[in-house]
C-alpha positions as CSV (number, residue, x, y, z in Angstrom):
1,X,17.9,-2.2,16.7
2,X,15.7,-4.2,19.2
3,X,13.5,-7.3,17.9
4,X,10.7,-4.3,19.0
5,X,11.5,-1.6,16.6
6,X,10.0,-2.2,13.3
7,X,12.6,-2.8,10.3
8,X,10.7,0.8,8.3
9,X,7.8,2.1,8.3
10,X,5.2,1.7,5.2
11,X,2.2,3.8,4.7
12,X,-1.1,2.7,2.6
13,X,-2.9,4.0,0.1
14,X,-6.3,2.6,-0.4
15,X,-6.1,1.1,-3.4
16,X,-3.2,-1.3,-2.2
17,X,-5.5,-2.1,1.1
18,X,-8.6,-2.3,-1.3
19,X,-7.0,-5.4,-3.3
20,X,-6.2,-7.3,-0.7
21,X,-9.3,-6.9,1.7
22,X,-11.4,-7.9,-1.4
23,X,-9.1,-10.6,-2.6
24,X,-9.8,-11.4,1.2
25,X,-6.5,-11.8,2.0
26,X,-5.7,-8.9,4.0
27,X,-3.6,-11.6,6.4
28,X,-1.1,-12.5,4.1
29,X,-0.5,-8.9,3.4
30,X,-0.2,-8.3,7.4
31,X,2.0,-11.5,7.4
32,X,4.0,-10.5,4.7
33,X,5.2,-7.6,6.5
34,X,5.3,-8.4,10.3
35,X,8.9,-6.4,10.7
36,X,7.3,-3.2,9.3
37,X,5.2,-0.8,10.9
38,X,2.3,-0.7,8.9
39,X,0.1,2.7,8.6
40,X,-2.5,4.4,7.0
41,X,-4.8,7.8,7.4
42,X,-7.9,9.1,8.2
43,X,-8.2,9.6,4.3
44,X,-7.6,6.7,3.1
45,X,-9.7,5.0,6.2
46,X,-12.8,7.4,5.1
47,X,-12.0,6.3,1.2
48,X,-12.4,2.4,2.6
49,X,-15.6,3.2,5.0
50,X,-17.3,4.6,1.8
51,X,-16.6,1.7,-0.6
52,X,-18.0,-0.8,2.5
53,X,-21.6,-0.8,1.8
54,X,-21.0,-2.2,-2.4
55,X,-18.0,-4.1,-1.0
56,X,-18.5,-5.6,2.6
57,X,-15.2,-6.9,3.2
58,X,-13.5,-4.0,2.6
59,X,-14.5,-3.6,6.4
60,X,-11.7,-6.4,7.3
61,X,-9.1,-3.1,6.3
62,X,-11.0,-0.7,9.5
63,X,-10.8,-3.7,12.2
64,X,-7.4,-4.7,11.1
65,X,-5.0,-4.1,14.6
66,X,-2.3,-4.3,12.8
67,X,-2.8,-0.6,10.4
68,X,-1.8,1.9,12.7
69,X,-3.1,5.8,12.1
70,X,-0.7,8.4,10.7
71,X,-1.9,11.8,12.2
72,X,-1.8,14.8,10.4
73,X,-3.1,17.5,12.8
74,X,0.1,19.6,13.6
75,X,0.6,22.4,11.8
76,X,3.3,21.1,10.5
77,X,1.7,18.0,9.1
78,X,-0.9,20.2,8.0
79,X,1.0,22.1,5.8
80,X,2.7,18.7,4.5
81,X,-0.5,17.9,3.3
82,X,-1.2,20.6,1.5
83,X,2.2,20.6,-0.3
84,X,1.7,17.1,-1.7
85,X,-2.2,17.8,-2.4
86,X,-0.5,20.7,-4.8
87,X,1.8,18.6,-6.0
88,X,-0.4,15.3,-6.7
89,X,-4.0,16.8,-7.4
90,X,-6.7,18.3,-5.7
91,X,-9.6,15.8,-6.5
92,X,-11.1,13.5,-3.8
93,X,-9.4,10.6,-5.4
94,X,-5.9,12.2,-5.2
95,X,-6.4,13.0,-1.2
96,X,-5.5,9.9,-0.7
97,X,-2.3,9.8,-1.9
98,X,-1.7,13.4,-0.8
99,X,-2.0,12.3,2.7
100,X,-0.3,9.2,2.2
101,X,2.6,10.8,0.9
102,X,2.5,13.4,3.8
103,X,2.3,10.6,6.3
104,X,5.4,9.1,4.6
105,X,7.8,11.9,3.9
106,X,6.7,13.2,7.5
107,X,7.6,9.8,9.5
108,X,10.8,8.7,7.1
109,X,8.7,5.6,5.7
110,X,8.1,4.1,2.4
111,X,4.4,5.6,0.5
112,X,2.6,2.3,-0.9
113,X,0.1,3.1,-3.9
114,X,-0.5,1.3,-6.9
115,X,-1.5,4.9,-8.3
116,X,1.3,4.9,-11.7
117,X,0.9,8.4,-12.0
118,X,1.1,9.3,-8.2
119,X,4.1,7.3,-8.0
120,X,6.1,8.6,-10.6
121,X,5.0,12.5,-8.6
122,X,6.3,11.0,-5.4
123,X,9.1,9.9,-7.0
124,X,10.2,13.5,-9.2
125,X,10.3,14.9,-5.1
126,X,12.4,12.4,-3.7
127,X,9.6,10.1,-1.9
128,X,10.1,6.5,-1.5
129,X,7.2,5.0,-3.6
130,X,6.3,1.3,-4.1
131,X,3.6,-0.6,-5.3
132,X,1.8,-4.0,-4.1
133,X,2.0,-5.6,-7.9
């Protein structure tokens, strides 16, 4: 492996991102794991734009360079979604996870919620699921 390739990939869920951006430090989390590729989705992205206007610097989590996007526009990744949207819930809260799940099974990473419930889901299906705490 080349000092280019990232060490694994991790994929956020928002509550993970939420903590840190409002904790306002968002940097140690991006120092913390400078080996991994570090991702999120337009989900979770669209869970942190709402929550910007009662928490302002929640907006440090959409300029951050360093959280790349995990697409889920195939059909394929579509259907992905949908799976772990059955499998987690199907209220706006659980989207989040459902795509973050997706995003991980899809791109052999490691999910990262601190949801208890959707981690022990992730985990009954095989999913790599770990927690900030």
């Amino acid at each position: 492996m080349s000092s280019a390739e990232p060490d694994h990939v991790l994929v956020f869920d928002a509550m993970c991102l939420n903590h840190f951006a409002r904790a306002e430090r968002l940097d140690v989390l991006r120092d913390l794991l400078v080996s991994a590729a570090c991702l999120t989705t337009h989900v979770v992205r669209e869970e942190i734009r709402t929550g910007v206007k009662a928490h302002p610097l929640l907006q440090a989590v959409l300029d951050a360079d360093w959280l790349g996007l995990a697409r889920l526009d195939s059909l394929e990744e579509i259907r992905c979604f949908a799976k772990w949207v059955q499998r987690i819930g199907s209220s706006e809260r659980d989207l989040g996870e459902a795509s973050v799940f997706s995003a991980a099974e899809l791109s052999g990473g490691i999910a990262i919620t601190d949801d208890r419930q959707a981690v022990a889901v992730g985990r009954a299906h095989g999913l790599e699921v770990h927690g900030t705490v």
